[in-house]
C-alpha positions in Angstrom: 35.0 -33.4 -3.9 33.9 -31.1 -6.0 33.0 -27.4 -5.3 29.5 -26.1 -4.1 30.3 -22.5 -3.8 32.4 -19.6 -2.2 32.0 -16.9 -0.2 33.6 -14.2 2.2 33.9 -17.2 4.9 35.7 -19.7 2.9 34.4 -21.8 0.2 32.2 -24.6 0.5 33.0 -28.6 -1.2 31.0 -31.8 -1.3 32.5 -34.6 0.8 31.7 -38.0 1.9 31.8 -39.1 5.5 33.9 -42.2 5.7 32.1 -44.1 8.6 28.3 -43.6 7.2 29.1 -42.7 3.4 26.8 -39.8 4.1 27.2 -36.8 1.5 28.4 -33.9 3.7 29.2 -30.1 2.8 32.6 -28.9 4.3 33.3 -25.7 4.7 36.9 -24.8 4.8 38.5 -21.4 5.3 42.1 -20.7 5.3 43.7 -17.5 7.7 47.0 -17.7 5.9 48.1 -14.8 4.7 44.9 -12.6 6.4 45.6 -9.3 7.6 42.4 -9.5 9.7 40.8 -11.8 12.4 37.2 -10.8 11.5 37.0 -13.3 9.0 37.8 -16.2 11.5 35.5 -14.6 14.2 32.6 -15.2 11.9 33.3 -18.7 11.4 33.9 -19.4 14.9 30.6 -17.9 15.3 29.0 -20.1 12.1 30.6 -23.4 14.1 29.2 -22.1 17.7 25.8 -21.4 16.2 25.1 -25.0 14.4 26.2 -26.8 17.0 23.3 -26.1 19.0 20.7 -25.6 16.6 18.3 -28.3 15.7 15.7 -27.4 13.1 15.0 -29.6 9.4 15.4 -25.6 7.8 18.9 -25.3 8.9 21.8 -27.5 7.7 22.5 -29.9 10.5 26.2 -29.4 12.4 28.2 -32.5 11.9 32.3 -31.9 13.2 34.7 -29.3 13.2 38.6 -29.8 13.0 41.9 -27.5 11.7 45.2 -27.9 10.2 46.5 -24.8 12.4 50.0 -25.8 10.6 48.6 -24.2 7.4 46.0 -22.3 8.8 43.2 -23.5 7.7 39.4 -24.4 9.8 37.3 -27.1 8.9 33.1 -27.1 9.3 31.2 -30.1 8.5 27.7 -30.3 8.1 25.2 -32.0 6.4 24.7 -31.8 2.6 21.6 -29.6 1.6 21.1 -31.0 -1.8 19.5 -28.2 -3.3 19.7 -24.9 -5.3 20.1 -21.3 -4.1 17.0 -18.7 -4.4 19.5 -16.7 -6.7 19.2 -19.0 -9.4 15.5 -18.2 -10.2 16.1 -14.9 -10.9 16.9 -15.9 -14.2 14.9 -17.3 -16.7 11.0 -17.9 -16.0 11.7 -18.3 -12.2 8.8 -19.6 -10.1 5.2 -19.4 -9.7 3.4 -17.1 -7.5 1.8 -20.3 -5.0 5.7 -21.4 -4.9 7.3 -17.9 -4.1 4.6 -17.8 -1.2 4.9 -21.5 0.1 9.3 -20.5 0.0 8.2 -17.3 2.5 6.1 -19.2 5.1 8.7 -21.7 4.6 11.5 -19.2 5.7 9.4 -17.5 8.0 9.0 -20.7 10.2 13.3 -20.6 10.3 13.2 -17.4 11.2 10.7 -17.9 14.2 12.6 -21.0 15.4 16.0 -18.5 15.5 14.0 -15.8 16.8 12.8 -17.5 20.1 16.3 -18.7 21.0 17.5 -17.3 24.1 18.7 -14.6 23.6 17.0 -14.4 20.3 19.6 -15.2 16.8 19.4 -12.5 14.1 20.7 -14.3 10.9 21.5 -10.4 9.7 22.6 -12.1 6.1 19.0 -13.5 4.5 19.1 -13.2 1.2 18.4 -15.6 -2.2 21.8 -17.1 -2.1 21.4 -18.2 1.3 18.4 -19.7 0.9 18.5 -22.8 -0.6 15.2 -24.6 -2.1 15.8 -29.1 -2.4 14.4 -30.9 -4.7 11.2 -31.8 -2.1 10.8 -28.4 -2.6 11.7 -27.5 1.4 13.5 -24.7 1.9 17.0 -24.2 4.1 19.0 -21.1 5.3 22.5 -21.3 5.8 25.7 -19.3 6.1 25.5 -18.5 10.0 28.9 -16.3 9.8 26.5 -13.5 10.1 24.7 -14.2 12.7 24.0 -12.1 16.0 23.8 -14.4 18.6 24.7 -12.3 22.1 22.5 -10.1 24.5 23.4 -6.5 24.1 26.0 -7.1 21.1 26.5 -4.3 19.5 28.7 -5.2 16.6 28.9 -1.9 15.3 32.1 -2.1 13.5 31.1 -4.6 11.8 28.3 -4.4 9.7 26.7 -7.1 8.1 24.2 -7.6 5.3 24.4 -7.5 1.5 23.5 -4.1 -0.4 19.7 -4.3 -1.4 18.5 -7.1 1.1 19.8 -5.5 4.1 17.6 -3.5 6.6 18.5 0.5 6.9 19.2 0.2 10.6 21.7 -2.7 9.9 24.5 0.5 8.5 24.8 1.4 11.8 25.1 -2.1 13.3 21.9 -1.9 15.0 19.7 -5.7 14.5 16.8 -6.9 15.7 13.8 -9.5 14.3 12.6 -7.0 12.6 16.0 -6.9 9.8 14.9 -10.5 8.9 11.9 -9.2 8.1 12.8 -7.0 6.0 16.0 -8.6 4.8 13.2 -11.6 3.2 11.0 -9.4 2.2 13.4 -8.2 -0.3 14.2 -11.6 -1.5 10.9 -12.6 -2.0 10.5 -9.0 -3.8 13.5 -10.2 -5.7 11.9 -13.3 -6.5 8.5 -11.9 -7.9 10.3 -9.4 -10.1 13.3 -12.0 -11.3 15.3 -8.3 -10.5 17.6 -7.8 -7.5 16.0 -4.8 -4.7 19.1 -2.6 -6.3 17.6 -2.1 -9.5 14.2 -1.6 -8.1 12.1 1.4 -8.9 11.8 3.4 -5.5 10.2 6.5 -4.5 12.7 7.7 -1.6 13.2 5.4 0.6 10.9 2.9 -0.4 10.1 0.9 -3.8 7.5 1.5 -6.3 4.6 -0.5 -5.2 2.7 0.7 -8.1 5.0 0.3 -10.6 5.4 -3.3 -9.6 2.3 -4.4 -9.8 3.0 -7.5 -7.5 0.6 -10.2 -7.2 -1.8 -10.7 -4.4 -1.1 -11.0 -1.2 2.0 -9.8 -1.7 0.5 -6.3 -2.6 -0.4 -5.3 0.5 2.1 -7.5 2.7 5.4 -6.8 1.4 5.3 -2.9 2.0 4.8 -3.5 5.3 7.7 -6.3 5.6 10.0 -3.7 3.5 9.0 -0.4 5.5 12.4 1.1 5.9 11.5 2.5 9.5 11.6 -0.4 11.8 9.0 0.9 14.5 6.3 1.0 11.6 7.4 -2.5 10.1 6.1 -5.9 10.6 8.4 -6.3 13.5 8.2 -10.5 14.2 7.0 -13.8 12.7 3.8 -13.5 13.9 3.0 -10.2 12.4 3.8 -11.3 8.8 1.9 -14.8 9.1 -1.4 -12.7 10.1 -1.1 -9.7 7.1 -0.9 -12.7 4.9 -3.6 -14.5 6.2 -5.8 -11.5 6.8 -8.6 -10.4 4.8 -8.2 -7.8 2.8 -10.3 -5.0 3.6 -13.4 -4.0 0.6 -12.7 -1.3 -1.4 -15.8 1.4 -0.2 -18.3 1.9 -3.3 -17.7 5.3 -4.4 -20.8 7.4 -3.7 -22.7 8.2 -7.0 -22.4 11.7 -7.4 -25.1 14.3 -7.6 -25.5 17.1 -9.6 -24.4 20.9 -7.7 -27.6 22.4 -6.9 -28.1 25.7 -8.4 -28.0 28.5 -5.7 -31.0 30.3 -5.4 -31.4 33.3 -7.3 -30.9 37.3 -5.0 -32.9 39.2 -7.4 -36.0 36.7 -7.0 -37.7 33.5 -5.1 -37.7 30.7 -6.9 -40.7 29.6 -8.9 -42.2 25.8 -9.8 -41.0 25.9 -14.0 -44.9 26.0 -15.5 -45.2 24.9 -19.2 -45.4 27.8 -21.6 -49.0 28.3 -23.1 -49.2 29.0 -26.9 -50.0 32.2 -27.0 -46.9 33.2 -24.7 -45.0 31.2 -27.1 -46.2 32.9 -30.2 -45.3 36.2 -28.8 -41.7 35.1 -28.0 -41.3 34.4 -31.8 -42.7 38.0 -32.4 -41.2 38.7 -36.3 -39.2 41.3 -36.3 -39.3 44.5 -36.5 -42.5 44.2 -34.1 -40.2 42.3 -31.5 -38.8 45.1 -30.3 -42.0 46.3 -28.9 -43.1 43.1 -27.5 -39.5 42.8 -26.0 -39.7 46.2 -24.9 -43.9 45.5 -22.7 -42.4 42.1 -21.7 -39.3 43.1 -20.3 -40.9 46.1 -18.2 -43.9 43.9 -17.1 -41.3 41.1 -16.4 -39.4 43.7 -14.0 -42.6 45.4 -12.9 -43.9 41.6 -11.5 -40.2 40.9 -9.9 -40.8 43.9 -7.7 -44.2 43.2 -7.2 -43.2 39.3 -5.7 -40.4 39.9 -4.0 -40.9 43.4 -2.1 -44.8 45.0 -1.9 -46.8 41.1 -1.8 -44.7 40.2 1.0 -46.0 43.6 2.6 -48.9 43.5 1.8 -49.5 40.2 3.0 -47.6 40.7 6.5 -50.0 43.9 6.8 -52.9 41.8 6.3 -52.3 39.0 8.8 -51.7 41.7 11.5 -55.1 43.4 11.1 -56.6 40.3 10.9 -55.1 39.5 14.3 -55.7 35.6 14.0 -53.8 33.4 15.7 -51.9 30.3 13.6 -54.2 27.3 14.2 -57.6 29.8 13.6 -58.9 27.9 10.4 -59.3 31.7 8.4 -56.1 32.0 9.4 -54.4 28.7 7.8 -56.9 29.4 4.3 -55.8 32.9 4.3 -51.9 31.5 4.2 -53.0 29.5 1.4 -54.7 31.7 -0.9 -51.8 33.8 -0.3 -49.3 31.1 -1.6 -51.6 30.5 -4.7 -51.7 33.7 -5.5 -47.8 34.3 -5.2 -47.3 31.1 -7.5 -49.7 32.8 -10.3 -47.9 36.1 -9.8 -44.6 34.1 -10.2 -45.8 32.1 -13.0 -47.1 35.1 -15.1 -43.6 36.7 -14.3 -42.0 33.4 -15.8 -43.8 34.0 -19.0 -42.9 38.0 -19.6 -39.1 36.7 -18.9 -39.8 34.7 -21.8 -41.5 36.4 -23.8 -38.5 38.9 -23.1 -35.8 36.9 -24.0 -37.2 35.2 -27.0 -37.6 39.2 -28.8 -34.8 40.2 -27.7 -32.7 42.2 -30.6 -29.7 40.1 -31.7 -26.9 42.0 -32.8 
């Protein structure tokens, strides 16, 4: 009957089997005329695979037969009536909820092929292999691809499509971990309606912030698409828990305090004391009697500096050693006291001759 759609292993037609009147898909390729085998290997390997996989994600195996006078190979299996991924990426393609429920959907094919022993690799995942119905269930087909021998190598023959393939999978090398990645770039491809290839990237990776992609896919899909393998989300299991996982609060940036001031080398710091009147009214000194003021404040300003920070200190270190008390004697503790009072007036009437100093200060 009519086409459904061609590939690199033969193209693909609607049928109708005879005894149940069952719609089938048959997949016919033809070796006529090839100048290589490796076509035919992968749809021996396609016909191996289905027939002993059982899962409602994967298209079920019904017959094989050939017309080996023509050359041409004949899969039957049944009909997935549905569309490919590829066709939402045109258009308004789907919502968010959808685009996730297609992932966990795919994910649960890609475990059931990952526990086979020896585990499958499908190697090929991409949107046009994926095929949404009309129940909205999801199906992944075109096995050709698939890695399905311990220790198989395959290096000759890699396999994968440009932009959804893994990096490792260029030099044949395939494990769980290139599904991963190989659907993490479809459902990329299905957020942005663009295909990976045309994707922003920084290096080897893409350009998470110029995306902007939609929660959780945020913070799961850089992991699913890390191009290293060993820092990947390397199985099933590891991408069902990042998207189930809470994601972690953002920590409250600390309110930030203003720099304090470092202290002053040319003199202790002083409590600020308000300004009395009459220190006011000579820092507005008229001129030209400012200069004089200026002149007494700034040497009395000076004169107090060195009297704080160099002779009271002496004086008072002097005095506490010919008083020869010892730190819990009462006089001792009052003595301390007065002392700091008197240091705060001396520092205080220093404050004011800075003032005083600074407000008559000639302006040129």
């Amino acid at each position: 009957m009519e086409p459904l759609g061609q590939g690199g292993q033969g193209s693909t037609f609607r049928g109708v089997d005879r005894e149940t009147g069952d719609d089938v898909a048959i997949k016919v390729l033809s070796i006529k005329g090839s100048k290589s085998w490796k076509a035919f290997d992968r749809f021996e390997r396609e016909m191996d695979t289905l027939a002993k996989l059982s899962h409602p994600g994967i298209p079920k195996y019904r017959d094989r037969y050939a017309y080996e006078a023509s050359g041409d190979y004949f899969l039957v299996m049944d009909l997935v009536d549905g569309a490919p991924l590829s066709t939402y990426l045109e258009g308004p393609g789907l919502p968010v909820a959808t685009v996730r429920d297609v992932l966990e959907q795919t994910l649960d094919v890609l475990a059931y092929l990952h526990r086979q022993r020896p585990p499958l690799i499908h190697r090929d995942i991409k949107p046009a292999n994926v095929l949404r119905r009309r129940d909205g269930s999801v199906a992944v087909v075109d096995f050709g691809g698939v890695r399905q021998r311990a220790g198989e190598t395959a290096a000759s023959t890699t396999i994968g499509t440009f932009g959804y393939m893994a990096p490792e999978q260029l030099h044949g090398d395939a494990t769980p971990a290139s599904d991963v990645y190989a659907l993490g770039a479809t459902v990329l491809a299905l957020l942005t309606r663009t295909p990976p290839s045309e994707l922003p990237r920084r290096g080897l990776r893409f350009d998470y912030a110029a995306l902007d992609l939609p929660a959780p896919f945020g913070r799961v899909l850089p992991k699913m698409l890390e191009p290293d393998p060993d820092e990947r989300l390397a199985s099933v299991e590891a991408v069902r828990a990042a998207l189930t996982a809470k994601p972690k609060p953002k920590p409250k940036p600390k309110p930030k305090t203003p720099p304090k001031a470092a202290p002053s080398a040319a003199a202790p710091q002083v409590a600020l004391v308000k300004m009395s009147e009459e220190t006011q009214a000579l820092a507005n000194t008229p001129a030209p009697f400012n200069v004089v003021v200026w002149i007494l404040a700034a040497l009395s300003a000076g004169i107090l500096l060195v009297f704080e920070a160099v002779f009271l200190p002496f004086f008072f270190q002097l005095a506490s050693a010919l008083r020869n008390k010892p730190k819990g004697d009462p006089t001792a503790a009052e003595f301390e006291a007065d002392y700091e009072r008197f240091k705060s007036t001396v520092g205080q009437y220093r404050q004011a001759a800075s003032h005083v100093a600074d407000g008559t200060r000639p302006r040129t």
